[in-house]
C-alpha positions as CSV (number, residue, x, y, z in Angstrom):
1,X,0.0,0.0,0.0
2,X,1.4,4.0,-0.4
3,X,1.7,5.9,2.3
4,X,1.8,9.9,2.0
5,X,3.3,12.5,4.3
6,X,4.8,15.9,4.1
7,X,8.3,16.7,3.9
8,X,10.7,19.7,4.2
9,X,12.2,20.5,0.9
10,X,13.9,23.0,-0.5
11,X,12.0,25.4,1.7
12,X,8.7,24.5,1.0
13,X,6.6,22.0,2.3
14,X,5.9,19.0,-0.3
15,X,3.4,16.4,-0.5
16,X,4.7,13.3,-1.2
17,X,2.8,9.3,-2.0
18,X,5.1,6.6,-2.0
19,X,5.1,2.5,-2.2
20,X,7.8,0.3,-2.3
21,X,11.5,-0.2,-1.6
22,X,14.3,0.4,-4.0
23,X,15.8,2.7,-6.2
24,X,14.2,5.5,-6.5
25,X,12.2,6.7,-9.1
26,X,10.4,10.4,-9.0
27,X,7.0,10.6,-11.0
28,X,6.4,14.6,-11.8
29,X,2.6,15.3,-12.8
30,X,1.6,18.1,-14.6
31,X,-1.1,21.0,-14.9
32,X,-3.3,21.0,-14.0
33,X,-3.0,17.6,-11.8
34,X,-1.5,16.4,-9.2
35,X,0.2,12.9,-7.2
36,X,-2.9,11.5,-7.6
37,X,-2.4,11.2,-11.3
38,X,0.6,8.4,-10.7
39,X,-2.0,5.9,-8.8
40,X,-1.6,3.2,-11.5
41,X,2.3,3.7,-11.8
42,X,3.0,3.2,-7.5
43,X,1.7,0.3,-7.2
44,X,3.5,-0.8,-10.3
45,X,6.9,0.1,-9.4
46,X,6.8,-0.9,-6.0
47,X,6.0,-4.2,-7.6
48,X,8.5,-4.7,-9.9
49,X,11.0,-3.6,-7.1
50,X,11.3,-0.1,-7.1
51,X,10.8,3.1,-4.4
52,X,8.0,5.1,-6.0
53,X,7.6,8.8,-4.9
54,X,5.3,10.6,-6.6
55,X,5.0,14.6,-5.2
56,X,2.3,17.3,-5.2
57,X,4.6,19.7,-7.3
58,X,5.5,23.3,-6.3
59,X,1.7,25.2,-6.2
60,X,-0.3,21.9,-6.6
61,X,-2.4,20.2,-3.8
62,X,-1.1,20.0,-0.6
63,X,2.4,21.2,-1.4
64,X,3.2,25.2,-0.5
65,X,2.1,27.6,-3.3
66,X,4.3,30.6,-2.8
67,X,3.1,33.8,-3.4
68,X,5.6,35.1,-5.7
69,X,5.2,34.5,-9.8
70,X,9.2,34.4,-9.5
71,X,9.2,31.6,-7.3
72,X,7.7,29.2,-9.9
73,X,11.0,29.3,-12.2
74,X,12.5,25.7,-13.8
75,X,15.4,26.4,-11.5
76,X,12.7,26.5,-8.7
77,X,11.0,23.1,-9.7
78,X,14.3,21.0,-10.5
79,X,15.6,22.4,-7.0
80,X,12.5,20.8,-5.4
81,X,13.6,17.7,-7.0
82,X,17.0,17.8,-6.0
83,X,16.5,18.8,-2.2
84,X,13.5,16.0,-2.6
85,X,16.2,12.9,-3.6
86,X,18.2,13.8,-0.2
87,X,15.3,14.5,1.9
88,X,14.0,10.9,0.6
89,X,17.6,9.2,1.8
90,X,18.6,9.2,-1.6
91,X,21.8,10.6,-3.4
92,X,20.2,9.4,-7.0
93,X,17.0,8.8,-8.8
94,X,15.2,7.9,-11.8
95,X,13.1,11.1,-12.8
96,X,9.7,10.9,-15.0
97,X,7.7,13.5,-16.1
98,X,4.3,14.0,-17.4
99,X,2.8,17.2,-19.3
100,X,4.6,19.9,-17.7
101,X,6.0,17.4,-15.1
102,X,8.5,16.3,-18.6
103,X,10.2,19.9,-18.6
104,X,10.9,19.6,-15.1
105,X,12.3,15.9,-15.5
106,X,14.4,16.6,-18.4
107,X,15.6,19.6,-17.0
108,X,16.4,17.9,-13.6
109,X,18.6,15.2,-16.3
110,X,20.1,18.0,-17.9
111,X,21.2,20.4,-14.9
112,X,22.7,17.6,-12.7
113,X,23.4,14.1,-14.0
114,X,25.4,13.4,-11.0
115,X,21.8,12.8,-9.5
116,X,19.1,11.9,-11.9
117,X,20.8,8.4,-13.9
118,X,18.0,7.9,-16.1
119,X,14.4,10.4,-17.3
120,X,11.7,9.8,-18.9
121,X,9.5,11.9,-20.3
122,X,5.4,11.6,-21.2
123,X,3.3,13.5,-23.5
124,X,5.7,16.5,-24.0
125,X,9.1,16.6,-25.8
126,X,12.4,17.7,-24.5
127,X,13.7,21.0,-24.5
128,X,15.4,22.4,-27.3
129,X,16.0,26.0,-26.5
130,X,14.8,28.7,-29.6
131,X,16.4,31.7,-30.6
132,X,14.2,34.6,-28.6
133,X,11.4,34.4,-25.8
134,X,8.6,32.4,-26.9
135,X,5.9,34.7,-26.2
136,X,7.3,36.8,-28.6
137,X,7.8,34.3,-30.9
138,X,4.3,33.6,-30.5
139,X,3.3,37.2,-31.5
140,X,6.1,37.8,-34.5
141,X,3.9,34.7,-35.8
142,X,1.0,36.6,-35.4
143,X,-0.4,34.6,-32.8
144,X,-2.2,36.6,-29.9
145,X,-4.7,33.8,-28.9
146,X,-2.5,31.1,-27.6
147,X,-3.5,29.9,-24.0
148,X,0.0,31.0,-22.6
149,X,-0.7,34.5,-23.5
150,X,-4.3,34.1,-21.9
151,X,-2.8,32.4,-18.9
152,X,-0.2,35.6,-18.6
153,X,-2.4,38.1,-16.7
154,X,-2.9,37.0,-13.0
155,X,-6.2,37.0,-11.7
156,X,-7.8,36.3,-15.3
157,X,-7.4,32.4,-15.8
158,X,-7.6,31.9,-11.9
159,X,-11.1,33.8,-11.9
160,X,-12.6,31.1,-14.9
161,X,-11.1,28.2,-13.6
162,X,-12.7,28.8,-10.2
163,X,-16.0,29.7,-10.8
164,X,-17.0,26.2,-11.3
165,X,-14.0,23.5,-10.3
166,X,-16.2,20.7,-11.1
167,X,-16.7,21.4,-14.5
168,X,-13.4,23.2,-15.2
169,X,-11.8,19.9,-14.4
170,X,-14.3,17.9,-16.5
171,X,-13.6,20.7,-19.5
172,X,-10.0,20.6,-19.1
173,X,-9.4,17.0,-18.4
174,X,-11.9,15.6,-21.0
175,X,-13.3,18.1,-23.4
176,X,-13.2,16.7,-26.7
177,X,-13.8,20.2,-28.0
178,X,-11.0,21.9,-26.1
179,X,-8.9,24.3,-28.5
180,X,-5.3,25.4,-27.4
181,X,-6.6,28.8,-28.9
182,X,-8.9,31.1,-27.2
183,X,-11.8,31.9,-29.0
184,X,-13.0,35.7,-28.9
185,X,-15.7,36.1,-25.9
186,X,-14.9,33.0,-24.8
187,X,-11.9,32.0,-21.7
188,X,-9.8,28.6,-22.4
189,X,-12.9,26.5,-21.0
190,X,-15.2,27.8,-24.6
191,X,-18.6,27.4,-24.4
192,X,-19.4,26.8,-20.7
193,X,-23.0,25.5,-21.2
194,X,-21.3,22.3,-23.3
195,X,-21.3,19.4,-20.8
196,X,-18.1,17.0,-20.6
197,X,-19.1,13.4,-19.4
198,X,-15.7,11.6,-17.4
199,X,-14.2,9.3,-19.6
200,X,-14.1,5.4,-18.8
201,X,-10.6,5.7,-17.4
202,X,-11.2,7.7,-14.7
203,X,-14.2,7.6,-11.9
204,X,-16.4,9.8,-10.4
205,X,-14.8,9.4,-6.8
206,X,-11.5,9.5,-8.4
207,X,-12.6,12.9,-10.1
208,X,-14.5,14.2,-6.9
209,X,-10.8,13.7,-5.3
210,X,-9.1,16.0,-7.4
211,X,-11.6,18.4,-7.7
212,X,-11.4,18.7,-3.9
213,X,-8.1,19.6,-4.2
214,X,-8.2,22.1,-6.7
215,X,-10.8,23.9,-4.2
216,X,-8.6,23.5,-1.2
217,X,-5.5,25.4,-3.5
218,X,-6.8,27.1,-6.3
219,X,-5.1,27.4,-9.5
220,X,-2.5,30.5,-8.7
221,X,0.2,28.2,-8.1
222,X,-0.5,26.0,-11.3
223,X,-0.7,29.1,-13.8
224,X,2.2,30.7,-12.5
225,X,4.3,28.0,-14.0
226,X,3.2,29.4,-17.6
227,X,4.7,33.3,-16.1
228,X,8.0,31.6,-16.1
229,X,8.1,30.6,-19.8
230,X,9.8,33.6,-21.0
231,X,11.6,33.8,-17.6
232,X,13.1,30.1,-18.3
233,X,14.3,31.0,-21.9
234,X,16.3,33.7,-20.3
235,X,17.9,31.6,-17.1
236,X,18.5,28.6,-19.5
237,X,21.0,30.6,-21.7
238,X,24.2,28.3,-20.4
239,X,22.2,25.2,-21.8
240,X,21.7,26.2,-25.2
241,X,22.1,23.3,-27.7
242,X,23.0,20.8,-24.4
243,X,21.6,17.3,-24.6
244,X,20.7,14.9,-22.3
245,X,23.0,12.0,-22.1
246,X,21.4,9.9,-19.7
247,X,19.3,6.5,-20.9
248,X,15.8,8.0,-21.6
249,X,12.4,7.1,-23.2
250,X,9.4,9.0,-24.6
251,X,6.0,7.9,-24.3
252,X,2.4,9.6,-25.7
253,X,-0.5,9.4,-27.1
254,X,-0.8,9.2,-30.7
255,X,-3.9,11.2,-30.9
256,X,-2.6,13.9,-28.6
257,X,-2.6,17.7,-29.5
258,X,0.0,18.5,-27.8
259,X,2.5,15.9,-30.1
260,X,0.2,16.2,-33.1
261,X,0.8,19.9,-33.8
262,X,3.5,21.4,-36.1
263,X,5.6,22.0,-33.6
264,X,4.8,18.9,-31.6
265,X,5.7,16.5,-34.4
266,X,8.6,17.9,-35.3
267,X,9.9,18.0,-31.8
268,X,9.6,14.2,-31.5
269,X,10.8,13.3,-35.2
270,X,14.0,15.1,-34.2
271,X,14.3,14.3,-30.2
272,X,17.3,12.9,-30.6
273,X,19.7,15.3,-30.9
274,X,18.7,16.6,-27.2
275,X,18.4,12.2,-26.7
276,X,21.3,10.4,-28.2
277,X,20.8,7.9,-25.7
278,X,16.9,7.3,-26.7
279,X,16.4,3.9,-25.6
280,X,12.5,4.0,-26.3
281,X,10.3,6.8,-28.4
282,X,6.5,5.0,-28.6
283,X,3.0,6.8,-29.6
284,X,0.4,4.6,-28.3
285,X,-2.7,4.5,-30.9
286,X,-5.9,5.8,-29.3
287,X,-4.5,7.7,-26.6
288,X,-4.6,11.2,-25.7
289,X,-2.6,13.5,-23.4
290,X,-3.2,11.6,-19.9
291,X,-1.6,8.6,-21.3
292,X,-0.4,7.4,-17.3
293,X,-3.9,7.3,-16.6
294,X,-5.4,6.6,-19.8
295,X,-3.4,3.6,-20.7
296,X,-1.6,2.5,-17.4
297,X,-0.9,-1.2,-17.9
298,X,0.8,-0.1,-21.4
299,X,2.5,2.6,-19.7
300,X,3.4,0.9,-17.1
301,X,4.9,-1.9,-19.3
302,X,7.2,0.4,-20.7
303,X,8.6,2.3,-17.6
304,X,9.5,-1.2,-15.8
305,X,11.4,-2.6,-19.1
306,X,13.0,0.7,-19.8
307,X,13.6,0.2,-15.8
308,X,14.9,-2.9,-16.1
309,X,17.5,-2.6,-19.0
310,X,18.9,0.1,-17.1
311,X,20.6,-2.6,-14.3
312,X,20.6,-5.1,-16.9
């Protein structure tokens, strides 16, 4: 069974579930989710022999939201990670990453090898650092609709998203007719009077959990991690053109929008010059972006074998 408790990291205090004993292996969820989302993979791991800690990341749950945008910064999220290794015992990990969970694990592989062996990385590609900040990319385009911009402005997003968790979650989670691009007079949720039915992979207690959640924090802590996109372009300057030379894998959805777009599919075609040591890329037909939870016994599959090899 997982246990959870609270730990001092980093100078915050972090949620953390874990199950098993092991190396260590740190599951990062993304936004808007929490630990919650890894409940297929503990169980898993701590099976096949391994010390699962999954955290409520920086602003999420029951982990400390701080108040300042600044505080939200990749240097701020890998550091969690970090100080969260040695807090755990541990002087190295495994690191895997889901939606913006990925950034932080690559990152983490990136910054300090020394601690992180092995990353892996779902639903979102690894870095490859542009030319200029990507909000102004994003207008030289002539974009001005994208949901980073909208998520920019404090106050605005949080304000939507919590005038109704319950559906905001449904709408986010399992809209079929979500758009990454905000549609004039609408916010990022579109038209509010659509209703979004829970999909067969997740259930309504399961759903009434996180939604709980997300009324005990908020979203502040969450949306700041989009105020830092521009911020991380700048502080990442020493990494430009590094690649990650740790084992890794990549694993998504095939019908997911986030790997399906321009920019998307040709991040994964050419992942491996940030991953020459790619020892897995799969798209699994069918699935969308919450492929942990989606698809866990596939999922799972892969992260024990890519596990595995890594000792073998």
């Amino acid at each position: 069974m997982s246990s959870s408790r609270v730990i001092l990291a980093n100078g915050i205090e972090m949620f953390v579930t874990e199950q098993g004993s092991g190396p260590l292996v740190l599951l990062c969820h993304g936004w808007p989710e929490l630990s919650f989302s890894w409940r297929h993979q503990l169980p898993a791991l701590a099976g096949a022999g391994y010390r699962a800690a999954a955290p409520d990341m920086r602003g999420f749950g029951r982990t400390s939201a701080p108040r300042a945008i600044e505080a939200y910064s990749i240097f701020d999220l890998v550091g969690d990670m970090v100080a969260l290794v040695a807090a755990l015992g541990e002087t190295k990990a495994v690191i895997v990453g889901h939606d913006w969970g990925a950034p932080v694990a690559w990152h983490a592989a990136m910054f300090r090898p020394d601690i992180f062996t092995a990353v892996g990385g779902l639903s979102v590609p690894p870095p490859w650092r542009g030319r200029e900040l990507p909000l102004q990319t994003l207008v030289k385009s002539g974009i001005t609709n994208f949901y980073w911009q909208y998520f920019q402005k404090p106050g605005v997003a949080e304000a939507e998203f919590e005038r109704d968790i319950d559906y905001t979650m449904r709408a986010i989670s399992f809209g079929v007719n979500s758009s990454l691009y905000i549609k004039d007079g609408f916010g990022f949720l579109g038209d509010t009077t659509h209703q979004h039915k829970l999909p067969p992979w997740i259930s309504e207690a399961d759903h009434a959990h996180v939604v709980e959640n997300f009324k005990r924090s908020g979203f502040r802590g969450g949306l700041n991690w989009y105020r830092n996109i521009d911020r991380n372009w700048e502080l990442t300057a020493p990494w430009q053109g590094a690649k990650i030379y740790q084992p890794s894998i990549f694993i998504a959805g095939a019908d997911d929008s986030v790997v399906t777009g321009i920019i998307g599919s040709k991040r994964i075609a050419e992942m491996d010059r940030v991953l020459p040591n790619l020892k897995r890329k799969l798209l699994i037909e069918g699935a969308g972006h919450w492929i942990q939870q989606e698809r866990p016994d596939e999922v799972n599959a892969v992260l024990i074998s890519f596990l595995k090899d890594l000792n073998g």
